[in-house]
N, C-alpha and C positions, 0 to 999 in steps of 0.2 A: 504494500500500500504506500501511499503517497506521504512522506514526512515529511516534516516543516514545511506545511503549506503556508501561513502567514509571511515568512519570509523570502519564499520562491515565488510568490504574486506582488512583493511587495518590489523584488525585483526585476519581473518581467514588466510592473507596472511604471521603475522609472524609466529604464530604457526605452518603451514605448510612448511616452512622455516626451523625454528628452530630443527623440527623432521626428516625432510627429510637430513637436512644437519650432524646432529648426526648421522645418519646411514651410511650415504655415510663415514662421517669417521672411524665406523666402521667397513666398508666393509673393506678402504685401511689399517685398522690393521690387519685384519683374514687376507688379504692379501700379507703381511709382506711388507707393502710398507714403505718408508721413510717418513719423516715427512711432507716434500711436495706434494708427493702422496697423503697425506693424507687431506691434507687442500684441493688441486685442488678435490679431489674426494666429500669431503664433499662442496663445492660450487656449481660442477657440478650435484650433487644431489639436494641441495636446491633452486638452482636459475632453474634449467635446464627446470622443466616445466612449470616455469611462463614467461618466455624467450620468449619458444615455442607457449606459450598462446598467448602471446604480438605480436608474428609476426604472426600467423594467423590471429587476429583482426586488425592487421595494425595500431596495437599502437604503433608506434617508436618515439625514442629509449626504447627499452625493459626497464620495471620500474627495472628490475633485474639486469641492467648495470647503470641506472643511480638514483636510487634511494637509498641517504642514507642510511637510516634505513633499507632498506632489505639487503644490504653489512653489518652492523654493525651487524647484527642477525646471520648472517651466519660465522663472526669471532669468533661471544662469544660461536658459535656451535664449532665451529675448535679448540678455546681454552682450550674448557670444554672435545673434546677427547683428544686434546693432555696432557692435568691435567691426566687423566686415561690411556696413554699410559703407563708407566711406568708400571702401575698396570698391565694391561691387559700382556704384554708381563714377566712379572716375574712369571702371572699364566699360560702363554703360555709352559715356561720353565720346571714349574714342574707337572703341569697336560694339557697337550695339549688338551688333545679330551675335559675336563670340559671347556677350553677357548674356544673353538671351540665352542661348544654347548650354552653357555653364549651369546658371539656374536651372533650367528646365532637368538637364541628367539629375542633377543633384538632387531635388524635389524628388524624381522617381525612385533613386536608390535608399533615400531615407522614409519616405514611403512603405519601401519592403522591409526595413526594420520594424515601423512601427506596424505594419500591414501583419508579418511575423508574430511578435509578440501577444499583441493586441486579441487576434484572432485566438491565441493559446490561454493568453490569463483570461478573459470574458469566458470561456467555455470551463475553465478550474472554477472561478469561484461560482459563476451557474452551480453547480454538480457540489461546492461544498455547503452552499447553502439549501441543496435538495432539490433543485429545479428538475424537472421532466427532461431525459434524452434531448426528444428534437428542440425542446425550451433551450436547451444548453447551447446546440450549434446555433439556434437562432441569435442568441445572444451573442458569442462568439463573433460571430461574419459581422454583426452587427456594431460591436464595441471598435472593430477592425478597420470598419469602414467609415465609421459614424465620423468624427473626426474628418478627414478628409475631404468629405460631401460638404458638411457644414464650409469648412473654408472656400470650396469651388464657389458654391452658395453665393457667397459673400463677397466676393471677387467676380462673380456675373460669367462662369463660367457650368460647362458641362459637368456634376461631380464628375471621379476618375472611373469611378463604379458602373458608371450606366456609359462609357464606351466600348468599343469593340477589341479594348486591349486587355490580356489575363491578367484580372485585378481582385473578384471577390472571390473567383476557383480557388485558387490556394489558401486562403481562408478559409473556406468550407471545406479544404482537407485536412487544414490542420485543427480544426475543433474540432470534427470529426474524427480524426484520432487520438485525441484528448478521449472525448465521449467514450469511444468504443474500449478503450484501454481500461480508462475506467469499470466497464459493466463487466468488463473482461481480470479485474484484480488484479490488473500488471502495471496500474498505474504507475510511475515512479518518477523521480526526480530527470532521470536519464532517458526517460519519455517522453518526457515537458519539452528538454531541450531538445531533442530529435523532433520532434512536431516543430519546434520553434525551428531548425535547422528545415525541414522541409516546407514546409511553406515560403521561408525567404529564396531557398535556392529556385524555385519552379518562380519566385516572380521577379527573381532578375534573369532569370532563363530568358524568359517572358521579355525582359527587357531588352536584351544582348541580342537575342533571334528576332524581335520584332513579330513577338505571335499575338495572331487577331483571334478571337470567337469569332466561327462562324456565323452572318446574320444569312436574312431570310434571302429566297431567290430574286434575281433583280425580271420582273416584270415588266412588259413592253407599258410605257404608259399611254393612256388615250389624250389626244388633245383636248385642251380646255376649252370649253365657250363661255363665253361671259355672256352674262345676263342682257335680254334683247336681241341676243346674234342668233340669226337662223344659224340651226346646226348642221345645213347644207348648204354649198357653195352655190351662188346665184349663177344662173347658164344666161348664155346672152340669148336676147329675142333676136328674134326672125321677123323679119318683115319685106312682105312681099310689094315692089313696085312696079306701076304701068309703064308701058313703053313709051316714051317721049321723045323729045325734039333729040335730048342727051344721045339716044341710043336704045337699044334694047332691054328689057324687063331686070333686074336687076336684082339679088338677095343681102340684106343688110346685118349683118352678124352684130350688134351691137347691146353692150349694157342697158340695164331699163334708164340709167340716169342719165344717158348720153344721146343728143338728139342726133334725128339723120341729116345728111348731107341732100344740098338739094341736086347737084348735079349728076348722081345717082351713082356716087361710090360711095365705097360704106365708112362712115363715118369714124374717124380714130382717135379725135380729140376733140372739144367744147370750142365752137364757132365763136369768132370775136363777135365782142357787145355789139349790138349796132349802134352806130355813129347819129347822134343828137342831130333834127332836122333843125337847120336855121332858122330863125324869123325873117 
């Protein structure tokens, strides 16, 4: 069975802290937010899915509003992007798209720390406080991901969760082998960490090979019509003329909104205004 679980959650919970609340500060740099942007972002990134954890399991007050040492974790995260602020925005100045791309790897890879962790302790303490199996992995994906989404959120971006990149799968395998260890009495400390070691390795896999989920088939799509448009292409009229002085009988292929011509060719464009008779 699983020994010293207070202190084996206490820390998977800094470490997952610590990585999620670095990124969230990074986001609010790529961002160009200000320094308090930056701090709220990185808290609501570090704390936001143990929060969430804590009020599904109905452990109140959230350990994430009132527990020391998770607030002191998530300042020395805020202090350590504001230390690299300076940096990041003087490389912003002279090569944008390289700060750009900097942040963005970086975000991803701590990400899968906090993605790792997150996903391992939300599924422990589900299972120590008696939660239901599928309750446990629910919670789990959930604590893993929760965090993340809220900063996308906030930042007016896509969470990472609901795109086409391997982001909540490894989460749901690693609380899922949390879960099943458990039911199974192999829990162990050296279990934790292997669930924590498998999950991060499959989502910087994930990152390195550039793997998508598969989405749905791409379908041919129909064109649109807009409101008042016949949904069929108007055909020119036909009109039939007598024989005249011109020449003989003539057929005039023309739009309804374009008059004919009178010297009995078919008409191809809107006849000049006629010319104002003098007084």
């Amino acid at each position: 069975m699983l020994t010293a679980p207070a202190d084996l959650r206490l820390a998977l919970d800094l470490v997952g802290i610590f990585a999620f609340a670095i990124s969230g500060g990074l986001v609010g740099v790529r961002a160009r937010l200000d320094l308090f942007g930056v701090a709220v972002l990185a808290w609501a990134t570090g704390l936001g899915g143990g929060i969430l954890r804590d009020l599904l399991l109905g452990d109140v007050p959230p350990v994430g509003i009132s527990e020391p040492r998770y607030i002191i974790t998530v300042l020395l995260a805020g202090l350590a992007v504001v230390a690299v602020y300076p940096v990041v925005v003087d490389l912003g100045r002279r090569r944008p798209r390289l700060r750009l791309g900097v942040i963005g790897q970086a975000v991803k890879y701590l990400d899968a720390v906090g993605l790792a962790v997150f996903s391992v302790a939300g599924a422990l303490k589900a299972l120590i406080l008696g939660a239901p199996p599928l309750a446990c992995i629910v919670v789990g994906v959930l604590t893993a991901v929760g965090g993340g989404a809220i900063r996308d959120v906030l930042v007016g971006q896509v969470p990472e969760v609901l795109r086409r990149e391997v982001y909540a799968v490894p989460a749901l395998l690693g609380a899922s082998t949390v879960v099943v260890a458990s039911r199974l009495e192999v829990l162990s400390v050296a279990v934790v960490w292997g669930a924590v070691a498998l999950v991060l390795g499959l989502r910087i896999t994930a990152i390195v090979l550039d793997l998508q989920v598969p989405t749905r088939l791409h379908l041919p799509t129909l064109p649109t019509v807009r409101r008042g448009q016949d949904r069929r292409p108007a055909r020119p009229h036909t009109v039939r003329r007598r024989e005249g002085p011109a020449g003989p009988a003539t057929t005039d292929h023309r739009p309804p909104d374009l008059p004919a011509r009178t010297d009995g060719r078919p008409s191809d464009h809107l006849p000049p205004p006629p010319e104002e008779s003098s007084r």
